[in-house]
N, CA and C atoms as an extended XYZ file, in Angstrom:
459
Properties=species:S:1:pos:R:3:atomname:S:1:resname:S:1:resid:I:1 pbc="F F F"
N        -2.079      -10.083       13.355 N   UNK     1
C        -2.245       -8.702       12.939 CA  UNK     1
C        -3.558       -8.148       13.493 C   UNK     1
N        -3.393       -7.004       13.855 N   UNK     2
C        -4.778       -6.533       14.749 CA  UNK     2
C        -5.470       -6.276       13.504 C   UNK     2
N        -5.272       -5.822       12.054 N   UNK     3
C        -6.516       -6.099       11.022 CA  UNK     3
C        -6.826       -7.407       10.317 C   UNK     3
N        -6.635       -8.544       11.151 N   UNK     4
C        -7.350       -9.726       11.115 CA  UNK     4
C        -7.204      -10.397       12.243 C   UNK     4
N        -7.325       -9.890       13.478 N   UNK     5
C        -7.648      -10.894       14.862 CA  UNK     5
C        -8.199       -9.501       15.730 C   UNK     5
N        -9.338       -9.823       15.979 N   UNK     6
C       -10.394       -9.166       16.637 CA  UNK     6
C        -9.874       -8.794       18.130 C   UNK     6
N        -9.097       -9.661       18.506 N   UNK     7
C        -8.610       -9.787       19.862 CA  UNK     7
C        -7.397       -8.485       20.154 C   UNK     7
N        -6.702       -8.071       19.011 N   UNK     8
C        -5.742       -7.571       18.680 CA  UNK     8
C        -6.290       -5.867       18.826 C   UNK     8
N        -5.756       -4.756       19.495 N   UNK     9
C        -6.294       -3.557       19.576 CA  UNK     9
C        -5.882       -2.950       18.031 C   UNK     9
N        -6.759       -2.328       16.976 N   UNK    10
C        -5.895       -1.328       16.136 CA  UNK    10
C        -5.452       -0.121       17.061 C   UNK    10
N        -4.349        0.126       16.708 N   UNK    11
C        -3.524        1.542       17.246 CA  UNK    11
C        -4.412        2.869       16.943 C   UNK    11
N        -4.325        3.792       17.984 N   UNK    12
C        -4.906        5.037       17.130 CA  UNK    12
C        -3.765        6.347       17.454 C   UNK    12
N        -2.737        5.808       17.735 N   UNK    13
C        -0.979        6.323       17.440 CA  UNK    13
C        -0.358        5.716       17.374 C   UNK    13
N         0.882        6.361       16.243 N   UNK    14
C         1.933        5.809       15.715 CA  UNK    14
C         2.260        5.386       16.910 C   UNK    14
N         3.528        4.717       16.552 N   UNK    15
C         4.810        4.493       17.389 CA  UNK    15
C         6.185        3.674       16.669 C   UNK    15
N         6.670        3.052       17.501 N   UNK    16
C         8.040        2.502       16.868 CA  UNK    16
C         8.296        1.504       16.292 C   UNK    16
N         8.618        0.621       15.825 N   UNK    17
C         9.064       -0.934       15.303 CA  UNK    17
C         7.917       -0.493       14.389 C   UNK    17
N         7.817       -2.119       13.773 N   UNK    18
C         6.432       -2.664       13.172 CA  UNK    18
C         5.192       -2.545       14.009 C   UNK    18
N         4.207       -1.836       13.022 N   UNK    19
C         3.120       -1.904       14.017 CA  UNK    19
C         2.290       -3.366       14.473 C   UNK    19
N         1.242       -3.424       15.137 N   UNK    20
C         0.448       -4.465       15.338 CA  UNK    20
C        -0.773       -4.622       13.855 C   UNK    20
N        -0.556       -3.988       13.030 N   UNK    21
C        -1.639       -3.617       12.024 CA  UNK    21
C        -0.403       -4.738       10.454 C   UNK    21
N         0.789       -5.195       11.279 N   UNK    22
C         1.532       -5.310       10.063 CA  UNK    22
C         0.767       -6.746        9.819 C   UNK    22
N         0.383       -7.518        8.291 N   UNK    23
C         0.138       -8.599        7.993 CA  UNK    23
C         1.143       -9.238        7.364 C   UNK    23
N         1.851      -10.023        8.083 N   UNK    24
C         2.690      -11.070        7.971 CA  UNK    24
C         2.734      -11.219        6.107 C   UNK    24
N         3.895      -11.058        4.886 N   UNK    25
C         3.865      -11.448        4.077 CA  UNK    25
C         2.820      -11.021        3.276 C   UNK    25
N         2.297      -10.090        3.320 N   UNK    26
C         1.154       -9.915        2.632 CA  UNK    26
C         1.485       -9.149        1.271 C   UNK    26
N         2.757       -8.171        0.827 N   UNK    27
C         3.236       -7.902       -0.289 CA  UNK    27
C         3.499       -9.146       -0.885 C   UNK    27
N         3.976       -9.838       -0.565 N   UNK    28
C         4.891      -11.045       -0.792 CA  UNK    28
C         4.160      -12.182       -1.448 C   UNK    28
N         2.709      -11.988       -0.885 N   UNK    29
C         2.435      -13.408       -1.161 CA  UNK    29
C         1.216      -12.242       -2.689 C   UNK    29
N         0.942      -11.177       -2.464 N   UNK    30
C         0.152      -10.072       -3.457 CA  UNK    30
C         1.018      -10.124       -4.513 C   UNK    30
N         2.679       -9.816       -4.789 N   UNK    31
C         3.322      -10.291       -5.648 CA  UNK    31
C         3.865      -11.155       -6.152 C   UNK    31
N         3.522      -12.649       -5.081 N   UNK    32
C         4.131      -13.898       -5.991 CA  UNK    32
C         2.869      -14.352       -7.026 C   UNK    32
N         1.641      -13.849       -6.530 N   UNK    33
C         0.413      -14.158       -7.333 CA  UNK    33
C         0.124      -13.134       -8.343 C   UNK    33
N         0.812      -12.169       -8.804 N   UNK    34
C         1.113      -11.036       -9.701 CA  UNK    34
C         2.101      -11.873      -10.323 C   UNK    34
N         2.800      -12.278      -10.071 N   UNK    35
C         3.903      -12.719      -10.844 CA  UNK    35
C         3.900      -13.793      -11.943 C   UNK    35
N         2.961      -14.724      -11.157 N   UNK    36
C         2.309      -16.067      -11.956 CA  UNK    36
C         1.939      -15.819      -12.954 C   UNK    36
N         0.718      -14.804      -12.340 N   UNK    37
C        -0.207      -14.398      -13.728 CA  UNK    37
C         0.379      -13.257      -14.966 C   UNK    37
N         1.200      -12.683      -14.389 N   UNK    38
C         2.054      -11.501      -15.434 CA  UNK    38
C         2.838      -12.430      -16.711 C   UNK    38
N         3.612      -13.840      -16.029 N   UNK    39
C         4.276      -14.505      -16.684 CA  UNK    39
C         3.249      -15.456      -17.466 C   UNK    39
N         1.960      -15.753      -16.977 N   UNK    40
C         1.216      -16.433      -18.135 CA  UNK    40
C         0.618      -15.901      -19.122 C   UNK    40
N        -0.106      -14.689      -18.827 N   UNK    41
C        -0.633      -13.415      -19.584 CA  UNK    41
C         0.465      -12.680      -20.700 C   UNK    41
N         2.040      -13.085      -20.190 N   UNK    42
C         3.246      -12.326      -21.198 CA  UNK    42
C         3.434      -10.619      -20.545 C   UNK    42
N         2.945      -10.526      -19.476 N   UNK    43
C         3.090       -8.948      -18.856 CA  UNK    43
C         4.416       -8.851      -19.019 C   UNK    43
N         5.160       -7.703      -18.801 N   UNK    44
C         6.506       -7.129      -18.788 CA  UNK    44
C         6.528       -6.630      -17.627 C   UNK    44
N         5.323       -6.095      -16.852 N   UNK    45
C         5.544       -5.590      -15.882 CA  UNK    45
C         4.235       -5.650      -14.960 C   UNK    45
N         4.621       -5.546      -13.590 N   UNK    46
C         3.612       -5.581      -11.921 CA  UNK    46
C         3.698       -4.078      -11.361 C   UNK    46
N         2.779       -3.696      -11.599 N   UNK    47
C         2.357       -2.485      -10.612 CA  UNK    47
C         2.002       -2.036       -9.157 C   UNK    47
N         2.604       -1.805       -7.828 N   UNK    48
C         1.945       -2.318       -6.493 CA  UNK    48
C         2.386       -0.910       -5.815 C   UNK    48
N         1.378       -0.355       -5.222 N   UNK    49
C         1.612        1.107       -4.799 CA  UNK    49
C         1.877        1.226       -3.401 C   UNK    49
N         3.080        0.245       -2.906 N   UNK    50
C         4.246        0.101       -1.599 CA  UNK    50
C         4.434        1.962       -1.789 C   UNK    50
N         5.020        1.919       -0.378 N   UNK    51
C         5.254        3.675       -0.327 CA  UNK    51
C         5.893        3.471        0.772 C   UNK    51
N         7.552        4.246        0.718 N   UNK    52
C         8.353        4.068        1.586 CA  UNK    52
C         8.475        5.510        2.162 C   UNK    52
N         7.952        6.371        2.173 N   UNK    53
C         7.749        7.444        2.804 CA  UNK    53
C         6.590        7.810        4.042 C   UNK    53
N         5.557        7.205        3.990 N   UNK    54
C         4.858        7.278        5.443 CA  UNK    54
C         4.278        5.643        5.014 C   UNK    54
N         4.900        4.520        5.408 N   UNK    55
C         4.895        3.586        4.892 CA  UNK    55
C         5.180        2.201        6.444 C   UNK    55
N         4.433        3.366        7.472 N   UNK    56
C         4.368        2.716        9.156 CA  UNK    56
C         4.897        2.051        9.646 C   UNK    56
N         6.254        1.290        8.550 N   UNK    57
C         7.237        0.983        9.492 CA  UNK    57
C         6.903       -0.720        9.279 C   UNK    57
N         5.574       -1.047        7.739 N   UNK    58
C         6.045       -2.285        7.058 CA  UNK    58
C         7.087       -2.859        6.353 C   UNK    58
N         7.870       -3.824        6.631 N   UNK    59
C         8.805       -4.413        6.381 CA  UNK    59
C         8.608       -4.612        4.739 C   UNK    59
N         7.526       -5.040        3.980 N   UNK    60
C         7.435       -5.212        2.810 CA  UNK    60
C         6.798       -4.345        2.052 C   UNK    60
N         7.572       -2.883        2.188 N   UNK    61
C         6.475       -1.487        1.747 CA  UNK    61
C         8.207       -1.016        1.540 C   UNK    61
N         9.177       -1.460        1.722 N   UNK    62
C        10.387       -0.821        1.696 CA  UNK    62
C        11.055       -0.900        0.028 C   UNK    62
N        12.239       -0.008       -0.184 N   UNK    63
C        12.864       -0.284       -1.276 CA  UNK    63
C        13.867       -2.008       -1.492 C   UNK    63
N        14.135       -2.430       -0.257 N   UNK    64
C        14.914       -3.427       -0.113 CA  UNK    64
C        14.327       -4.604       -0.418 C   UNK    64
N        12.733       -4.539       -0.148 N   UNK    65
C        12.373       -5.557       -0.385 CA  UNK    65
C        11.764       -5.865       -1.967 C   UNK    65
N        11.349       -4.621       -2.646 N   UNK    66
C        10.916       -4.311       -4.025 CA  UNK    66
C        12.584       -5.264       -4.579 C   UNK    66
N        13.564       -4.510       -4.418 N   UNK    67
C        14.851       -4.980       -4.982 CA  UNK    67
C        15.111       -6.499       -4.730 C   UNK    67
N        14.330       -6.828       -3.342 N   UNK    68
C        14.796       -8.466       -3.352 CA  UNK    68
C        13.621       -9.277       -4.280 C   UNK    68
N        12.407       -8.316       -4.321 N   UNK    69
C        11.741       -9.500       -4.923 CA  UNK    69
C        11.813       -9.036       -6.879 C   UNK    69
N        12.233       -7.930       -6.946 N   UNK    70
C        12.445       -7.938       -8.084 CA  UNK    70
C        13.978       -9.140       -8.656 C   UNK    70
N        14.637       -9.272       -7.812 N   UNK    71
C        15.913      -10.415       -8.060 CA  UNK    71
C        15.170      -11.758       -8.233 C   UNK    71
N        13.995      -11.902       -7.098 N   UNK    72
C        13.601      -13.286       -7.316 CA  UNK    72
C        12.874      -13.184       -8.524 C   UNK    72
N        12.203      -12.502       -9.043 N   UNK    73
C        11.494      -12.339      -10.361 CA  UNK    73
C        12.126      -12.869      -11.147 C   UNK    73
N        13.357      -12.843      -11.403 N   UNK    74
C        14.560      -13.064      -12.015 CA  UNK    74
C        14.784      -14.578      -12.312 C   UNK    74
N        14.674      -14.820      -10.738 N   UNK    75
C        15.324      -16.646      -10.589 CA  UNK    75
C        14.725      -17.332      -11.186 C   UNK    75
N        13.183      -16.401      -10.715 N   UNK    76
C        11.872      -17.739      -10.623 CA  UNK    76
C        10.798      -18.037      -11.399 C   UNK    76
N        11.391      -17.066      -12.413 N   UNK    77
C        10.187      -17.116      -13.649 CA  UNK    77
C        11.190      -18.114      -14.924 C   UNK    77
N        10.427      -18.540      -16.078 N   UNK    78
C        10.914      -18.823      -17.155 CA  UNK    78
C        11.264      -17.300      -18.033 C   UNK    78
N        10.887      -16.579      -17.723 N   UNK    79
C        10.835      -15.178      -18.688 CA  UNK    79
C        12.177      -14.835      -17.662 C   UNK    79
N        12.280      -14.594      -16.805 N   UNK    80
C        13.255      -14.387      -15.531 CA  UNK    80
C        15.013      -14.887      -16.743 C   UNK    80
N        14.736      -16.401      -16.248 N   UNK    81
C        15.860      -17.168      -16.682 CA  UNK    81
C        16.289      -16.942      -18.144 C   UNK    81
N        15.708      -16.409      -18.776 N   UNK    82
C        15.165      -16.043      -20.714 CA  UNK    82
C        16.138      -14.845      -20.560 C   UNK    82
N        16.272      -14.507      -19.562 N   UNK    83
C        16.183      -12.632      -19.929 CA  UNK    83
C        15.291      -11.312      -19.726 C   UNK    83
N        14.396      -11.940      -19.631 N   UNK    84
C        13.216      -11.134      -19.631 CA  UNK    84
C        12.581      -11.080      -18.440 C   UNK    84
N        12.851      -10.724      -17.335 N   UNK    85
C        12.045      -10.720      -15.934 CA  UNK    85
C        10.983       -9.630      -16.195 C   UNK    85
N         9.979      -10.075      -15.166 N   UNK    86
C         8.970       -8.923      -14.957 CA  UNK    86
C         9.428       -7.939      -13.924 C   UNK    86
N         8.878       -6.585      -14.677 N   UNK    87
C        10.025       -5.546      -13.724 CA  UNK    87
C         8.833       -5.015      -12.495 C   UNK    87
N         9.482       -4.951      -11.523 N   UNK    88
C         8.446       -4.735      -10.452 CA  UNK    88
C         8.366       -3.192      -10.662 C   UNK    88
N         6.939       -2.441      -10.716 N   UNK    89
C         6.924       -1.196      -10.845 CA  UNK    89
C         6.525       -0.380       -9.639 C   UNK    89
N         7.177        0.480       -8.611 N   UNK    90
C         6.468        0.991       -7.267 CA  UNK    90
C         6.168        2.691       -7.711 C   UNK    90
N         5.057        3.038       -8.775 N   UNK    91
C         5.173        4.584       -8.671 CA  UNK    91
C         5.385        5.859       -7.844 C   UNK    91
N         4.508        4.504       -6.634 N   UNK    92
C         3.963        5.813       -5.798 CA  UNK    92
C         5.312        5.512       -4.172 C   UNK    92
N         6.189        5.593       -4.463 N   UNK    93
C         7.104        4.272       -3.691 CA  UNK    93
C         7.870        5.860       -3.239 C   UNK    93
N         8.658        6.875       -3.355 N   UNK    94
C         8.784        7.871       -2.904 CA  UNK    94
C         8.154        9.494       -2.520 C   UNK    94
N         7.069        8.982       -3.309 N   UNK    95
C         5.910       10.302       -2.510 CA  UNK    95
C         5.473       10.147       -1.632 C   UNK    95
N         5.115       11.432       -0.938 N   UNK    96
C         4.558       11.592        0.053 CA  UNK    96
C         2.980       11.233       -0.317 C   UNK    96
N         2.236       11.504        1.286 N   UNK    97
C         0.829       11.127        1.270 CA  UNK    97
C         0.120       12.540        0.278 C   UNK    97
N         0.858       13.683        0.470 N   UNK    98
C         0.206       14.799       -0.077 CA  UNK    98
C         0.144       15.046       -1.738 C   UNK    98
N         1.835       14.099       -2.041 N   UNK    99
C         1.982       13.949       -3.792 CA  UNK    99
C         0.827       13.020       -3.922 C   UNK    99
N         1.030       12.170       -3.761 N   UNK   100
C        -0.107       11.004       -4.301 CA  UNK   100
C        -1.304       11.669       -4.214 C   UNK   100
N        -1.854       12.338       -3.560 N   UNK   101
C        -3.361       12.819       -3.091 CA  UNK   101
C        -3.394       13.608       -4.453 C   UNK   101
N        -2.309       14.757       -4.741 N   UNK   102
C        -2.202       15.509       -5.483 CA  UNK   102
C        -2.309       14.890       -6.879 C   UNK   102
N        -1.661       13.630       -6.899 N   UNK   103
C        -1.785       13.093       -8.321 CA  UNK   103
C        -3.071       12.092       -8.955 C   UNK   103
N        -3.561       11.726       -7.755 N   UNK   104
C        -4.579       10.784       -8.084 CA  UNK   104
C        -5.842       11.924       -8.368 C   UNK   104
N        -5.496       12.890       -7.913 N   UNK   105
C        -6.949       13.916       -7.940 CA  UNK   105
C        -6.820       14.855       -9.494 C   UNK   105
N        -4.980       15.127      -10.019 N   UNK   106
C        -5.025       15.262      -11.243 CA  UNK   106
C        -5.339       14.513      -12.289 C   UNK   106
N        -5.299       13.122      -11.739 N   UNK   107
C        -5.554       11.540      -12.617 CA  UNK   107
C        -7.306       12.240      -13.169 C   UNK   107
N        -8.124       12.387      -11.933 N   UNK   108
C        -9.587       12.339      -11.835 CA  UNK   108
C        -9.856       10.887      -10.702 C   UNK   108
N        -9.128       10.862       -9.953 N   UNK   109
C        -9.295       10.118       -8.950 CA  UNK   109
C       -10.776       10.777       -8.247 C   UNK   109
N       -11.922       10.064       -7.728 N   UNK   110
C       -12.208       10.714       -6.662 CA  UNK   110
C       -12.265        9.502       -5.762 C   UNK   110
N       -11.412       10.305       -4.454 N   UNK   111
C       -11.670       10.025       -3.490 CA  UNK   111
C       -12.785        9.748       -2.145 C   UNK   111
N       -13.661       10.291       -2.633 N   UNK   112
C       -14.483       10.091       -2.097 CA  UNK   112
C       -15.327        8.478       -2.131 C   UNK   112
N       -14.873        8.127       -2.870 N   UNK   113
C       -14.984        6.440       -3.371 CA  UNK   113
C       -13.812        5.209       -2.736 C   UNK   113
N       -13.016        6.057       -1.855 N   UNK   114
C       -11.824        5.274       -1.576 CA  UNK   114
C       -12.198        5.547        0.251 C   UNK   114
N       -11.876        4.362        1.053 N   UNK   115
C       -11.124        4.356        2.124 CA  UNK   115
C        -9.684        3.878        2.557 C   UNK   115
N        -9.365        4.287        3.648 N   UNK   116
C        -7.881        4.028        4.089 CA  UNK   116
C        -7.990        3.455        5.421 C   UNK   116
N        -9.139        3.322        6.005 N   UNK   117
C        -9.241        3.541        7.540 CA  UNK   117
C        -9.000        1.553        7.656 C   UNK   117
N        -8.395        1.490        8.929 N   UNK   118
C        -8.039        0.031        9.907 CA  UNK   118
C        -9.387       -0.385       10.306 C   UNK   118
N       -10.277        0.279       10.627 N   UNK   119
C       -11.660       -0.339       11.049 CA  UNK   119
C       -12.659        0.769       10.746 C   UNK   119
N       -13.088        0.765        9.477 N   UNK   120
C       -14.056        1.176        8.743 CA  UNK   120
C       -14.991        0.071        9.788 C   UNK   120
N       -16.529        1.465        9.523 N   UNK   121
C       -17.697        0.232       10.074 CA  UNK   121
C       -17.940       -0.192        9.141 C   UNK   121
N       -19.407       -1.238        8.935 N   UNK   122
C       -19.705       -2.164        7.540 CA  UNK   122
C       -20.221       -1.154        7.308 C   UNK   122
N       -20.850        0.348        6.917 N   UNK   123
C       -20.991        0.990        5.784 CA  UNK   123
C       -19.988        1.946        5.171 C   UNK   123
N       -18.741        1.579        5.705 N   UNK   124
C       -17.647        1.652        5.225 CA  UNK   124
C       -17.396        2.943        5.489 C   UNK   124
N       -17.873        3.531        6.631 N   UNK   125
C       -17.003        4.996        7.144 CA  UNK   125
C       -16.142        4.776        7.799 C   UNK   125
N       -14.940        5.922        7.772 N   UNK   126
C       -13.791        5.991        8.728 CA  UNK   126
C       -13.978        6.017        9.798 C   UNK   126
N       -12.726        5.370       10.508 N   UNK   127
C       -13.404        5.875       11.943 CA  UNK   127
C       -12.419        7.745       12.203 C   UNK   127
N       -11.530        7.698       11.615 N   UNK   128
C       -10.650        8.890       11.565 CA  UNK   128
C       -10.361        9.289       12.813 C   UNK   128
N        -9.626        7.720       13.507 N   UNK   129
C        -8.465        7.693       14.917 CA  UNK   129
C        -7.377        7.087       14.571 C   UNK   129
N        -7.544        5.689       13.731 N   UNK   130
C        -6.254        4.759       13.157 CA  UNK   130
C        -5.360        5.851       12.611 C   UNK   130
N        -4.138        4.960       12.397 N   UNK   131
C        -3.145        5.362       11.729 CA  UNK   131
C        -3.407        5.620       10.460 C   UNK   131
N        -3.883        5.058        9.671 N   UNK   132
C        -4.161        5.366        8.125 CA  UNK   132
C        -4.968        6.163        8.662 C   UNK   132
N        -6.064        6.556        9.156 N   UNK   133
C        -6.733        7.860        8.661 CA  UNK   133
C        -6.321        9.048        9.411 C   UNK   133
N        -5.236        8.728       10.008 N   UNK   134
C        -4.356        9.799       10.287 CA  UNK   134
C        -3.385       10.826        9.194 C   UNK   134
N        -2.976        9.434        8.453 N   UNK   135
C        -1.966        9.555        7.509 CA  UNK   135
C        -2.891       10.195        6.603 C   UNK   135
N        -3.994        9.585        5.913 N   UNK   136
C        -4.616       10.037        4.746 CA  UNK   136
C        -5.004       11.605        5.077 C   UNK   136
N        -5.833       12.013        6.377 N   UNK   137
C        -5.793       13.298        6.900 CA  UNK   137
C        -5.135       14.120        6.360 C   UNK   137
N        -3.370       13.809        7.358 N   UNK   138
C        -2.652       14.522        6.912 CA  UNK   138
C        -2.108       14.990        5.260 C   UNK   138
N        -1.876       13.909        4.965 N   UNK   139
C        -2.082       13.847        3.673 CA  UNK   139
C        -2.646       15.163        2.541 C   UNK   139
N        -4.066       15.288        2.886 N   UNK   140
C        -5.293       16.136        2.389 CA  UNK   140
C        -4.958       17.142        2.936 C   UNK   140
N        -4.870       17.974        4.038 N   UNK   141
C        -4.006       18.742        4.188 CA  UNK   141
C        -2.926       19.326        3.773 C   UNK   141
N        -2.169       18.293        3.703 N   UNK   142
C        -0.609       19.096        3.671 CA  UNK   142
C        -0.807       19.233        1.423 C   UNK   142
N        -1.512       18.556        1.354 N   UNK   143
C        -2.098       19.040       -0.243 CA  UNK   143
C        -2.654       20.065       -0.664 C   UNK   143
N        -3.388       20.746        0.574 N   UNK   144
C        -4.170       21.549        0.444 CA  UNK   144
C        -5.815       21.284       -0.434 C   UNK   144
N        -5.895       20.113       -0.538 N   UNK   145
C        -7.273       19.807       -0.989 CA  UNK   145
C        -8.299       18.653        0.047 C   UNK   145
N        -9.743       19.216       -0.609 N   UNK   146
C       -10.306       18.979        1.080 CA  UNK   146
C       -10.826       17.439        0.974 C   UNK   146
N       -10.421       17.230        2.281 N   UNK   147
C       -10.944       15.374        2.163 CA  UNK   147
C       -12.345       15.002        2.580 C   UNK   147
N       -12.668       14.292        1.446 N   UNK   148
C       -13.861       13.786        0.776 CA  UNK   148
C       -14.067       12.633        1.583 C   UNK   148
N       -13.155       12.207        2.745 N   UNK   149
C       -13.764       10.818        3.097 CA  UNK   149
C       -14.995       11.419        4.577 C   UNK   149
N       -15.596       10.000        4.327 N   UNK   150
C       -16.757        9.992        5.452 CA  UNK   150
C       -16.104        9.362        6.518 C   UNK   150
N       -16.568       10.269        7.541 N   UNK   151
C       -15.775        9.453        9.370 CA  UNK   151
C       -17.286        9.035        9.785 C   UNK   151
N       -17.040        8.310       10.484 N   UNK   152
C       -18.229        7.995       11.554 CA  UNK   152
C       -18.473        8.894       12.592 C   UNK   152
N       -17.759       10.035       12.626 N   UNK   153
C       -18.191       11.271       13.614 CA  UNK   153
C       -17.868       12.334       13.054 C   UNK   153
């Protein structure tokens, strides 16, 4: 994945398939370790803010895969086999970049505390060429509220 092998270019346009930015399993292995702990703690439910609407074309950001791993939830827990699976929750899983912007800022989100960017420098500004800070851009825009993040230019 070009956001963990240096060698690897990040993109600074979309394009087709999976990008080079995709990390192998990385929902997958974020919710089998949600899962552990939900079922030792007694949770009912996992929260993971996958988004299948500008969602770059990761394989484990989709509805198909929420549905497959919500089945394994099922198999592979003792609460699962009981009856009681942990229900996988995706809120933000059909909004757009502009709903979410819109809702996290009615929450009292500030953003200005958050990045999105593929290669933030170490004082953690955008670079605002990647794909995510394309997306988040647009995003703030098409919301009509003004974005609070810092670019490096």
């Amino acid at each position: 994945s070009a956001l963990t092998d240096h060698a690897i270019d990040v993109p600074e346009n979309g394009g087709e398939g999976i990008p080079v930015t995709y990390v192998p399993a990385r929902n997958t292995v974020f919710l089998s370790l949600a899962l552990g702990l939900a079922e030792v703690v007694g949770a009912d439910a996992i929260f993971i803010g996958v988004n299948a609407v500008d969602y770059s074309g990761y394989p484990d950001c989709r509805p198909e895969f929420i549905d497959a791993f919500q089945h394994l939830a099922g198999l592979a827990t003792k609460a699962g086999v009981e009856g009681h699976p942990v229900r996988i929750s995706t809120p933000l899983m059909a909004l757009s970049k502009a709903e979410i912007i819109r809702r996290g800022t009615g929450l009292g989100l500030d953003y200005s505390l958050t990045v999105s960017c593929y290669q933030a420098d170490g004082e953690g500004r955008a670079c605002g060429r990647c794909d995510s800070c394309r997306l988040r851009r647009e995003g703030f825009e098409q919301a009509l509220i003004k974005d609070p993040t810092i670019y490096q230019s």
